[in-house]
Structures are given as C-alpha cells and as structure tokens.
C-alpha positions, 0 to 999 in steps of 0.5 A: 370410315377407316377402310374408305380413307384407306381406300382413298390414300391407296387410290391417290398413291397408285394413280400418282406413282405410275405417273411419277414413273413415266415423267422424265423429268421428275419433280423432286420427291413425287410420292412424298407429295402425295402424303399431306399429313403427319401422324398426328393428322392422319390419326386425327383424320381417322375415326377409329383411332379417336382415343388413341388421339385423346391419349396423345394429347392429354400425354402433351406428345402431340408436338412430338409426333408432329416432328420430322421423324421418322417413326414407325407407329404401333397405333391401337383402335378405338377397340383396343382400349375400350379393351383396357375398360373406361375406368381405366382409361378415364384414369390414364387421362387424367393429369396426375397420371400423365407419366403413366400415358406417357410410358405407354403411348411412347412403348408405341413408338419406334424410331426410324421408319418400318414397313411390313416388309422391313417388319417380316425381317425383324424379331424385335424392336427397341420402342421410344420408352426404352423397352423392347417389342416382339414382332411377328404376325402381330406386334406382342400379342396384338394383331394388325388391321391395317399396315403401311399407312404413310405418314409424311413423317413415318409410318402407322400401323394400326393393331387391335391391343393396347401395348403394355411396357412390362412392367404394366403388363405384369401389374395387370395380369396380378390385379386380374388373378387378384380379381378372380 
C-alpha cells in the first residue's frame, strides 16, 4: 500500500511539473499545488506508518507537525517499533510516560527541510529535542526505505528503526546486557 501511494504521488508530480515547465505564464508555486498534506496527513494516508501516528498523538505533537514548518521527518515503520517489543510500546503510550514519547518522537525531527541530496552533504544534524543525529546511508543506525516524501510542510523519510536520543539508547543496551 506504501509503495503504491508512493508510486501515485511520484506519478502525480512527474506528470505535473513538465507541465508547470512549459506554461509561460505559471501559477504561483505549481508543485507545491501538487502536495495536499501536511506530515501528519500523509503518515496518516500511509499504512505503514500507523504506529508512528498513535505515537504522535498520544505525544499531543499532532498540532506541531501540522504547523507551517518546515521539518524534515526521520518517520519509523510499523516494523521499526514492533522492533522496540509491544510491551514497550504499550508502556511509551501511555499517559503517564508522555514525556518519554515526546523525547523520542521529537529525536525524529529536524527543523528546516532536507532532501537526500541535502542529506549526502551532511554528517550530522541537530534534532527538535536538542540532540544531535549521524547521517550517512541511513540516519544512526537506521536504513532508509523510502526517501524525499513531500509534505506541504516539510519532508518525510521513512527508515526501518526506532531512534533512541542517547540517553535512552544506553539505558537499553544496559537492560539488555542485564537481560543476557
């Protein structure tokens, strides 16, 4: 379902923009006609990032990333946290642990808007939460699936892992070697 709507909005804008080329007399800011949804509605409108949705509204970031931007969005598949266990996501749900989903969802977000082209030229960048991210083939250690999803106000990445700001990260490597 991902990939077909993928496929659309890749239709949609390559038989829009040749178009938008050839008129002499453009309208105002054709492409960005093209793209109807914010973040939030085109992770919504996308099947595999059904969690990552659940997560942003029990965080209350629903608002947030609905508003003007830009942002550039590091967004985790359905897989991604399943990787993180149900348990574990059942508990970040939860009202009493908002500020914990918060911390992550926000190590998810950069402010200002990043293509991969403009990611190929980066080695780090500074997240909404304050912590810094490594880029390379992936985003830390996660890969990417999709890239260049536009949104009318940013731009979605979709990867295969659940970032973890730092301190989270180490707090689960030492419950796991705890575990073993």
């Amino acid at each position: 379902m991902f990939m077909r709507s993928l496929l659309a909005a890749a239709l949609v804008l390559g038989l829009a923009l040749p178009a938008a080329a050839a008129d002499k007399n453009p309208t105002p800011a054709p492409a960005k006609a093209v793209v109807h949804n914010d973040i939030v509605d085109l992770a919504v409108a996308t099947e595999s990032l059904s969690t990552l949705v659940a997560a942003v509204q029990a965080a209350g970031l629903v608002e947030t990333l609905k508003s003007d931007g830009p942002f550039t969005v590091f967004a985790p598949t359905n897989e991604a946290f399943a990787r993180l266990g149900q348990d574990t996501i059942e508990s970040l749900l939860r009202p009493e642990n908002r500020d914990q989903l918060v911390a992550i969802l926000t190590y998810h977000v950069v402010a200002g808007e990043f293509d991969s082209f403009d990611l190929q030229d980066e080695r780090g960048l500074t997240t909404v939460n304050g912590q810094d991210l490594s880029i390379g083939v992936g985003v830390n250690d996660a890969r990417f699936a999709a890239t260049d999803i536009q949104a009318s106000n940013g731009i979605v990445h979709v990867i295969d892992r659940v970032l973890l700001p730092r301190e989270m990260e180490q707090a689960s490597q030492r419950q796991n070697r705890s575990h073993h």
